[in-house]
N, C-alpha and C positions, 0 to 999 in steps of 0.2 A: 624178281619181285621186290621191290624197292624205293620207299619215299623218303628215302633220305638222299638230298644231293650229295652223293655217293663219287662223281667223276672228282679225279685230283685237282682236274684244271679249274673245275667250280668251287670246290671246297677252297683249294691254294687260293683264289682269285678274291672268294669271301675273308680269306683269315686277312689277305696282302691289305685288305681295306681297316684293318685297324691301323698297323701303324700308321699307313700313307693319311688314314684318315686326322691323324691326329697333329702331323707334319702339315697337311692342309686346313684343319680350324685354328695351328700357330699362328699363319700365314693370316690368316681371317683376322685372330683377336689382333694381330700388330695392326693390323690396318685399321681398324676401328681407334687401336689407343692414338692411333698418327691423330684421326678426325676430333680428338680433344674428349673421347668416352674414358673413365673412371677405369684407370688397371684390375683395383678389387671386385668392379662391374664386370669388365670383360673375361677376369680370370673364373667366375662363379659360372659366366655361361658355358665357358668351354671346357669346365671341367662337366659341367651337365650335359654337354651335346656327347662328352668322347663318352660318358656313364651311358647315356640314353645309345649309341655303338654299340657299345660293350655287350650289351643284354642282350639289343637286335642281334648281333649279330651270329654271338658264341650261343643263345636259345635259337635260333632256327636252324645251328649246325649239329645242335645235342652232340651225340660222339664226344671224341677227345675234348671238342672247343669247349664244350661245356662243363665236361670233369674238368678243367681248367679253371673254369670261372669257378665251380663251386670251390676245388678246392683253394682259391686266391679270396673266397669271400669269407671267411674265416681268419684274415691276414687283416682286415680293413680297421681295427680298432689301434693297430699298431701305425695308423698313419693320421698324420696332425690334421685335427677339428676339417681347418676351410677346404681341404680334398677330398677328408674320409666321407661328408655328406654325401653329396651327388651318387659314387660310387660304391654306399652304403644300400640307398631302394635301389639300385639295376643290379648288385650282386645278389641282396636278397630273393631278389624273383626267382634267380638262377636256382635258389637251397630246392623252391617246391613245384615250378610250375616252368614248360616249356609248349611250345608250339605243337599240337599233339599230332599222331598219327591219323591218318585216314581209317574210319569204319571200317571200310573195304580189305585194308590191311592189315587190323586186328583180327579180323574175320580169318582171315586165310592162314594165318602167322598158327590160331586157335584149331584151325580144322585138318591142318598139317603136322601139330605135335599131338593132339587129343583125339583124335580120327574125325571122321564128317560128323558125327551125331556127337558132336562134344556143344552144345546146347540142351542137351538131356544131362548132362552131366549138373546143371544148375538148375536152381528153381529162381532163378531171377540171374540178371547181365547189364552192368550199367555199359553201353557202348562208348557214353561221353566218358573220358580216363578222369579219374578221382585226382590223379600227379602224375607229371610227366617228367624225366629226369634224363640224363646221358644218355645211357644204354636202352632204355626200357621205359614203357608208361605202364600204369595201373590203375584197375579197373575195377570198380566195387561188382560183389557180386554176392549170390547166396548158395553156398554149395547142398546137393542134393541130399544129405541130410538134416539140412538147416541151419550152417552152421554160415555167417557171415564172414566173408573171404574178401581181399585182396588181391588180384590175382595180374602178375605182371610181365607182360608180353616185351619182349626183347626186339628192337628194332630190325627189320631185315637188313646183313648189312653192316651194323654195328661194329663190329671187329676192324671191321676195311676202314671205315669212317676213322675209327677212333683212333689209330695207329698215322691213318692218313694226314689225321688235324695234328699230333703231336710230335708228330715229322717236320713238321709246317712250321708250326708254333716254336718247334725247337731252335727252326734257320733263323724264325723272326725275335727270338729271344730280346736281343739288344734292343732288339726299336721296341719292342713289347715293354721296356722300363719302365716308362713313363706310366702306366694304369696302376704301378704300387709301387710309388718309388722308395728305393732303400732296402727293397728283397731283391734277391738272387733269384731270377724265373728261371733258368736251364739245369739248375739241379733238382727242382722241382717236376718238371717239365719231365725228366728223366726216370726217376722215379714213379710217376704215372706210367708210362712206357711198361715196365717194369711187371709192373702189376695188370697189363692189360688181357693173358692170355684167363687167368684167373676170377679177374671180376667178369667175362663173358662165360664163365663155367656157373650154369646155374644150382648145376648138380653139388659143387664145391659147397655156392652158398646156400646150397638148403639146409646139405652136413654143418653147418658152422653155424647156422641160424638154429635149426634143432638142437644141437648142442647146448648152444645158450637157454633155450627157450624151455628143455629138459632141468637144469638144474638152478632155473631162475623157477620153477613151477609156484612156490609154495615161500620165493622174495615177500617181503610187504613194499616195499622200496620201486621196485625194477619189474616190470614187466616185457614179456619177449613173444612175441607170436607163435602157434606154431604152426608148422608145415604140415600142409593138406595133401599136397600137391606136387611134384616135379615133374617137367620132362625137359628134354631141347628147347630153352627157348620161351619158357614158358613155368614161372614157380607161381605155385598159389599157396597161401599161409591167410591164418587167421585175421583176420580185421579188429585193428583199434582203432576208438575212436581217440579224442584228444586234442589238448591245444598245442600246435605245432611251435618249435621252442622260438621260432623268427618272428610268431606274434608277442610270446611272452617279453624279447628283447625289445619290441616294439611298444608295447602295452600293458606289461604286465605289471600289478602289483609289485612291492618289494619283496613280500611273504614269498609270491611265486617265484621271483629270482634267486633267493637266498635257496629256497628248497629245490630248485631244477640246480642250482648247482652244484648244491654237496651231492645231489643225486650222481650227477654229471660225474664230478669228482670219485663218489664211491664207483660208480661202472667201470671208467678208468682201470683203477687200480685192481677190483677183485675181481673181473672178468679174466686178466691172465689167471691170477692165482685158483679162480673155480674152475676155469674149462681149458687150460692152456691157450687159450684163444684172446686177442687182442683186436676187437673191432676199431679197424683201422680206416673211416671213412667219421668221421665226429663233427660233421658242420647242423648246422638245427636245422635244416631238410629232415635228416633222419631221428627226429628225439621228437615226443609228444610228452606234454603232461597233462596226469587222468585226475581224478578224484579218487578219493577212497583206501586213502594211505595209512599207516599202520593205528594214526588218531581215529578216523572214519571218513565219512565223503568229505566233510572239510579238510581234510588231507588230501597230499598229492603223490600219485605216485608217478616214474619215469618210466615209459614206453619207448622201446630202441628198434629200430627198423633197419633193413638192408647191414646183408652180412656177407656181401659181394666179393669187400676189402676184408681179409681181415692179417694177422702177424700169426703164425704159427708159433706157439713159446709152451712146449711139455711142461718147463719146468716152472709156471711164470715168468714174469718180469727178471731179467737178470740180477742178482743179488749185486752186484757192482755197481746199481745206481744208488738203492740204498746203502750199502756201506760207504761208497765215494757222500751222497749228501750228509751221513751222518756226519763224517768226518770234516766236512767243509762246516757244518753247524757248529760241531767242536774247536773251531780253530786248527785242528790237524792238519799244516799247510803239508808236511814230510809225508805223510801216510797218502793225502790225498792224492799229491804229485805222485807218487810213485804205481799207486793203483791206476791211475792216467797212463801213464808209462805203459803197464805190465798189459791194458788193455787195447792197448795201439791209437789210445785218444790224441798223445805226443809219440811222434813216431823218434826213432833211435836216434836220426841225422839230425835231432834239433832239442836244444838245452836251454828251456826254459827258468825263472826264479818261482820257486814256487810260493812263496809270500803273495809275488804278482799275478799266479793263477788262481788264488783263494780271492783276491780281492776281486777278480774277472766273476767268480762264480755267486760271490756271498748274495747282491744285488740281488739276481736273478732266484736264486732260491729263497728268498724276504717270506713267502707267503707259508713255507714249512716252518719259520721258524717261529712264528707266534701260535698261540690258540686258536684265531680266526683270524683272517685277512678278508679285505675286503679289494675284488679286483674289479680294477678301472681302466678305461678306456686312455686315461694319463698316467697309469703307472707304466703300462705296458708302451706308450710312446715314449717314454721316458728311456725305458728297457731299451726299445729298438732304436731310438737315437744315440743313447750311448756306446751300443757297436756297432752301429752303421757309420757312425762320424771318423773319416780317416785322421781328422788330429786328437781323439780320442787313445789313451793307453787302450784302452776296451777292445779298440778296433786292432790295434797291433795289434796284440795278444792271441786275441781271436785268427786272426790268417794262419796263423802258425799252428792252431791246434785241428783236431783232425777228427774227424767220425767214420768210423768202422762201419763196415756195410753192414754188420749185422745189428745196429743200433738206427740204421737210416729213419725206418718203419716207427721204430720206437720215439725219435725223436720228432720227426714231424707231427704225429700223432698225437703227444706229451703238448708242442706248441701248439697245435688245431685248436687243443679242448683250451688250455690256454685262454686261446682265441677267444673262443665261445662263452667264458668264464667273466671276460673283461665288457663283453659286448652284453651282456645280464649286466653286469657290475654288481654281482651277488657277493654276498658274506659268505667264505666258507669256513668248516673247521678241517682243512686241509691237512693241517698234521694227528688229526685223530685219525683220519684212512690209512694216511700212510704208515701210521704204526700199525694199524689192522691187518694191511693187507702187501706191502710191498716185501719183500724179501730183503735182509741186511739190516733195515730201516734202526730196527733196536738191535740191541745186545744178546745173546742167546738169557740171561743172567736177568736183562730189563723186565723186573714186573707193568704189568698192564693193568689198566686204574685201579692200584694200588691193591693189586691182589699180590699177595705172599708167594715167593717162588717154591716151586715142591722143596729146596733144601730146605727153605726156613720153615716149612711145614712139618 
């Protein structure tokens, strides 16, 4: 029972059509420039024909191809004005909406985890899906006590699919450059792999979304749904309503971007330190913002969805990021390097200057180190050209240093929201979380706004 083109030979054949696709509209745009058409003309259409691919192609495969696209659309603010367009509306589509499943196959998916009379279970079933995404589409509903649900059916299937397209996606890496050029797709790529046995555990993410949803109860800030619901295949959790964060980057007010993103920023950082937990999936698919924030309705608060992904961290956030930024803040080139060292970021066989790794880092940490920052869709190409360019120092530098697999999670995560930060171009006061909530970040000694330490008390 299965609508998902599930066979390797169809899926492989669908993914083979992007690159080939894209080696064929070259071929297309040279020929047009021969007949005496505008390069800057030709180059706008084909970068819109490979965008308008892109969507069709990696939405009608959901599965891996499309946990792929989501998570490369959260990358697109790091790529220069005349590309990031076109490839800005076909990845957005990907955050909320895909080709949905068949009735027929919600239906049976519903009557195989829930038993045959799992329509008594609701006092209403929207059949049309509310969002369809990778693994799984959802479906508004109202559960039989009256409580307004979500409820999100898991594709038949899904497992195969998603392993099958990242397998795929993996061979086509290299030809796959060109839809974001200047990122690495096969460690990415891998990475998802990674994580595939776990985001199909719904049971995982129900414990990791109630978690959150438990000690976020009684946020003014942060809202979290909670779980109604689990079985196979099938989690149902509370329904929020809200504006979904891909309309705010599109439409929103500046009030609403500046406050979806300190929001953004605060869940970040004190979701490890409240729950041990690190929701590890951050593209604005899964972020809403509500009304009704700690001001009243004309406040906003942040609603987090899908807790599929997430980093497992007891302790939070490792104390080593903030201690290493404190110190790169400080000028401590000696302590920095050496905490690099101690944490296998520079591995033993290679001897860096560490002068030249504080300057590699300072850049990039710019936004801790004021009161508010404001991120832009040009700071952040700025960021990503200066170590992506092989005659950059930035770039040497960079090959040589290293990340530990237990920071993998951590880092792509940190660059997601990033992502999401620049693509708002919200004001944040980023270093006021990070003293709040990161581990290392201050001093044990550091008073916090200017409250007296118990010695001096």
């Amino acid at each position: 029972m299965s609508d998902l083109p599930r066979k390797a030979v169809t899926r492989t054949a669908k993914l083979a059509a992007l690159p080939l696709g894209i080696a064929g509209r070259a071929t297309w745009g040279f020929g047009k420039r021969i007949v005496g058409e505008s390069a800057e003309l030709v180059g706008r259409e084909l970068q819109q024909r490979t965008a308008d691919q892109l969507f069709k192609v990696l939405g009608e495969l959901k599965g891996g191809a499309m946990k792929f696209g989501q998570a490369l659309s959260v990358f697109e603010s790091a790529l220069p004005e005349e590309v990031a367009g076109p490839y800005r509306a076909a990845l957005t589509k990907l955050q909320e909406a895909a080709p949905p499943m068949p009735t027929r196959t919600v239906h049976a998916v519903l009557e195989e985890r829930l038993g045959e009379g799992w329509q008594e279970l609701f006092l209403e079933f929207e059949d049309k899906p509310a969002a369809a995404a990778s693994i799984g589409q959802v479906h508004r509903g109202v559960w039989h006590d009256g409580r307004e649900v979500a409820v999100k059916v898991q594709y038949p299937g899904a497992g195969e699919a998603l392993l099958s397209d990242l397998n795929q996606l993996s061979r086509f890496s290299r030809l796959l450059g060109p839809l974001i050029p200047g990122m690495d797709i096969k460690p990415l790529i891998t990475e998802l792999k990674d994580r595939v046995s776990e985001e199909l555990d719904y049971g995982l993410e129900a414990q990791a979304q109630q978690a959150h949803a438990e000690e976020f109860t009684d946020d003014p800030d942060v809202i979290v749904p909670q779980v109604v619901h689990q079985s196979d295949q099938v989690l149902i959790t509370e329904w929020i309503d809200g504006i979904p964060l891909s309309e705010i980057i599109a439409d929103g007010s500046q009030e609403q971007r500046d406050r979806a993103g300190q929001l953004l920023a605060r869940f970040l950082f004190s979701g490890p330190a409240r729950t041990g937990l690190l929701h590890a999936d951050p593209h604005p698919g899964n972020f809403r913002l509500l009304p009704g924030g700690p001001e009243g309705e004309d406040d906003w608060r942040l609603g987090v969805l899908d807790f599929g992904t997430v980093d497992r961290l007891p302790g939070g956030l490792p104390a080593t990021i903030g201690e290493s930024l404190r110190m790169t803040l400080d000028g401590e080139a000696e302590a920095v390097y050496e905490l690099l060292c101690a944490e296998g970021f520079v591995k033993e066989t290679i001897e860096l200057d560490p002068d030249a790794v504080l300057d590699y880092l300072l850049p990039i940490i710019e936004p801790a180190e004021v009161e508010e920052f404001t991120f832009t869709r040009g700071w952040m190409r700025s960021q990503a050209a200066r170590i992506a360019d092989p005659r950059s120092p930035a770039y040497q530098l960079g090959k040589q240093l290293n990340l530990p697999p237990s920071y993998l999670l951590i880092h792509r995560v940190t660059l997601s929201t990033i992502g999401v930060l620049c693509q708002l171009g919200a004001t944040v006061r980023l270093r006021e979380e990070l003293e709040e909530w990161l581990p290392g970040f201050l001093l044990p000694e550091d008073p916090v706004d200017g409250e007296a330490s118990v010695a001096e008390a």
